[in-house]
N, C-alpha and C positions, 0 to 999 in steps of 0.2 A: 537475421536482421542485425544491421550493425548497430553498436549503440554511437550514440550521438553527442557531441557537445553540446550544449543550450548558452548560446550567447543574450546574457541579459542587458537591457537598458535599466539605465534609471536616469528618470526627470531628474533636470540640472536642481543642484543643493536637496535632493534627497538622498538620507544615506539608507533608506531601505523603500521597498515598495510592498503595497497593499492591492490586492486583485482577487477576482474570480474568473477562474478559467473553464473552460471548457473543452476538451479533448473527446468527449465520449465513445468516437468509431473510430479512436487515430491510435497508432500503437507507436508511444513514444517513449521509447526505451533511450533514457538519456542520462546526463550530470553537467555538473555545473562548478566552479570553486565558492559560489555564493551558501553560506548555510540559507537553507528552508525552513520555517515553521510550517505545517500545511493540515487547514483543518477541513475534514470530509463528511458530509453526512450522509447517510444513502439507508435505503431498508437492510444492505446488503451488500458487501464487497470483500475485495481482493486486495491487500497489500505487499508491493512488491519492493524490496529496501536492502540491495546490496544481495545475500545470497539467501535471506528470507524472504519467502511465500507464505503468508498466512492469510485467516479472513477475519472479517469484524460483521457487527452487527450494532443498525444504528447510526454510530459515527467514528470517526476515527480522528488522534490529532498526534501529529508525526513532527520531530526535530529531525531534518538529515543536515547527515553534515557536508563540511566540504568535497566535493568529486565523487560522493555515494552515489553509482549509480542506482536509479530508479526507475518504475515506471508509471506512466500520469494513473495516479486513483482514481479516475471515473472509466477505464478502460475497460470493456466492456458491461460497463453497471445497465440493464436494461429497465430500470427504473430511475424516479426521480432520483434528481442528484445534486448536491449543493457543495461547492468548497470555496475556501479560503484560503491564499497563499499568500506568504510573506516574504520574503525575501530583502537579506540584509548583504553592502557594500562589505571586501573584504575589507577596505580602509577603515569602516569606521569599525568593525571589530579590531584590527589590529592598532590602531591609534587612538581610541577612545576607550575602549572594552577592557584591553587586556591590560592595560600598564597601568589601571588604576587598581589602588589596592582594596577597596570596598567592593569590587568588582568581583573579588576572590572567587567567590562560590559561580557564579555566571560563568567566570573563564573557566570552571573545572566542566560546566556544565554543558561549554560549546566545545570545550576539548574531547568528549565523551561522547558526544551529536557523529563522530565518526561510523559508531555503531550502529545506528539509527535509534532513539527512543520513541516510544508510545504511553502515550499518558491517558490514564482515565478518572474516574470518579469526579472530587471535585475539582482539584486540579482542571481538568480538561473543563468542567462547567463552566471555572471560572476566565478562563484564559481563552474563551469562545466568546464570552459577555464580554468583554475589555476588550479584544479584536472586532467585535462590531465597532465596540466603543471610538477608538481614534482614528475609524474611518472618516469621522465628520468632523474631527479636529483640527485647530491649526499647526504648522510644520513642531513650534517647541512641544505645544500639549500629546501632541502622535509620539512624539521621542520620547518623551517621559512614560507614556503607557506602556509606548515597548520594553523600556529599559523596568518597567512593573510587571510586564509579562515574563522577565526573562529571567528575573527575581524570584518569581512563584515558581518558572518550573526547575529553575536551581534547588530552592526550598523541599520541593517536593519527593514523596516517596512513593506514590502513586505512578509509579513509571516502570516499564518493562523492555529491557534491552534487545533488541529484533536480531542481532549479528554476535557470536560470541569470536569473534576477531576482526580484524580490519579488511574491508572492502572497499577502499575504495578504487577510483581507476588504475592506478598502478598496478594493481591485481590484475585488472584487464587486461590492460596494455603490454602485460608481459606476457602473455597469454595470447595465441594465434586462434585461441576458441573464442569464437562469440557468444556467449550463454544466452543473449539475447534472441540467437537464430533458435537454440533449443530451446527456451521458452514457447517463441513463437508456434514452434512446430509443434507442442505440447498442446497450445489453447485453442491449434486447428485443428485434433489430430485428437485429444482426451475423447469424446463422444464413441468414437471408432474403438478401434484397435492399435493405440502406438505402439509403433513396432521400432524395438531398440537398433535392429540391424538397419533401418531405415532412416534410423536420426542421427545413426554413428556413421554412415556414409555422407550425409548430408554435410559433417563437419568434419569429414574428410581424417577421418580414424576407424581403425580395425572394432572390431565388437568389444574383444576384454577388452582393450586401450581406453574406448569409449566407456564401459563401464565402472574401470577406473579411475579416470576423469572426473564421472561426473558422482562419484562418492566422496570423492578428495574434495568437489567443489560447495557440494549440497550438505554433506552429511549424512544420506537419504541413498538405498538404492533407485533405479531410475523407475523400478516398478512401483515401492514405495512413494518416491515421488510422485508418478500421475495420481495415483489412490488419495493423497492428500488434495491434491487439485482436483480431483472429479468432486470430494466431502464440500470445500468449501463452494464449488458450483452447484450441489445439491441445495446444497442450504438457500440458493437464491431460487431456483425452482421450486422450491418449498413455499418461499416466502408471496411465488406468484399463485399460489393456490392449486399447481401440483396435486396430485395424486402420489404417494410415497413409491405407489409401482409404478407410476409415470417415471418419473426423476430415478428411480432406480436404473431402469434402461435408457431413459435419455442420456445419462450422464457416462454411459459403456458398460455399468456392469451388469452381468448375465445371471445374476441369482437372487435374490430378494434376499435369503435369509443372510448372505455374504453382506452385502449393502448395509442389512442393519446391524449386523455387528463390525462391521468396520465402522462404521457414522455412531456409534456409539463408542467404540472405541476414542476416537478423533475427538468428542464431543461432550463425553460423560452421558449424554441424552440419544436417546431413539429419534429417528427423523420425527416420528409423528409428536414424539414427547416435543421436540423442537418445534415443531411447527405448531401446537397447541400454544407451547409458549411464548413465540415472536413473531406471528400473523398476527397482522391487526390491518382494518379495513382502511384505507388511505382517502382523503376527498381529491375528487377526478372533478374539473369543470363546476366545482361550486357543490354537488353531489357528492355522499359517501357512498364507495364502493370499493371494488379490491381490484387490484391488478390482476386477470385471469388469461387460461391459456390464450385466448382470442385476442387478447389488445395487447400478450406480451409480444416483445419483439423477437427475432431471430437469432442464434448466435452469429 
């Protein structure tokens, strides 16, 4: 799958935009030159940020920066799903932002958004309450909160760098691999058996070449890699109420006692220690109840 540019609008004399999107069944492996703030909340997901693949639990609240490619965070979330994105003009960062000099820490703070950041604790509490907040404000008081959110997460040390070098499209673009087509074939293809000589045909390279490639690219051998992908879709299996030897096999692998010491590895916790501790009953139609095999959806 190719990755994509994302042509953004923005309403005339807005220098940034406020939205909730929606992508859930759509695989949009894209970038943009606009930086993103993008906040997610979900029982359960996948973030994917330049040549990091990791999971969260809960919610997630991501800085990317210019041309990181990404892909949409609600991608296949089979539970409720909530986000907020932000998206800022390069103009007004480059002629408002940067050449001020109390602006210092912000500019250090979008020049570092290359990597992709993720923020939690209060930080993220706070800077999720303030993005409701100038939803409903007029165009000056919306600027002034962003330029307070941009503030906080400059300030902040509550932040974890997702990329230890630069990703962004250039990387790509020099590059006749699409990581996006082996992604894809990974998230249709983890359950099963992926098969390395099958993905390295696919992208039109020999096997060692292929496996080459894609250590130079990940960091990760490619079997390492799936095993990481299958951990964080276990964990959403998990969170729909699952059986630990359901989600062992549904997820591809063939032995239970493998399963859990890998997910404990990845995890510090046992699937079942995890799932004691991050199942919690959700309300369905006004009713408390839990997402179970029957009303979850399909991959």
């Amino acid at each position: 799958m190719k990755i994509q540019k994302e042509i953004i609008e923005f309403e005339k004399g807005k220098s940034f935009k406020l939205f909730a999107p929606s992508l859930k069944n759509c695989f949009f492996w894209h970038y943009h030159p606009e930086i993103e703030l993008v906040y997610v909340e979900a029982v359960n997901g996948i973030r994917h940020v330049g040549k990091n693949i990791s999971g969260f639990t809960d919610s997630d609240l991501l800085l990317i920066g210019s041309n990181v490619p990404h892909l949409n965070f609600d991608y296949g979330i089979q539970t409720e799903c909530k986000q907020l994105v932000l998206q800022m003009r390069e103009s007004f960062l480059q002629d408002i932002i940067f050449p001020v000099p109390e602006f210092e820490n912000i500019k250090a703070l979008l020049e570092r958004s290359y990597l992709g950041l993720s923020f939690s604790g209060e930080t993220k509490n706070t800077v999720v309450e303030k993005l409701q907040l100038i939803k409903d404000k007029n165009s000056f008081e919306s600027l002034m909160g962003l330029i307070d959110i941009l503030q906080i997460l400059a300030d902040s040390t509550e932040v974890k760098e997702l990329n230890k070098e630069d990703t962004r499209i250039k990387w790509f673009l020099n590059d006749k691999i699409r990581m996006g087509t082996i992604y894809d074939y990974i998230h249709q293809n983890y359950d099963q058996k992926p098969n390395v000589n099958e993905v390295a045909k696919v992208v039109s390279l020999s096997t060692p070449a292929f496996c080459r490639y894609f250590k130079k690219q990940t960091n990760m051998t490619f079997t390492d890699f799936v095993n990481n992908y299958r951990i964080n879709q276990a964990k959403i299996f998990l969170l729909k109420d699952y059986s630990v030897t359901e989600v062992c096999f549904q997820v591809g692998f063939e032995s239970l006692s493998y399963f859990n010491k890998l997910f404990k590895q990845h995890t510090g916790e046992t699937p079942s220690e995890f799932k004691k501790k991050h199942f919690r009953p959700i309300e369905v139609n006004g009713r408390i109840g839990v997402i179970t095999k029957e009303t979850a959806c399909n991959k």
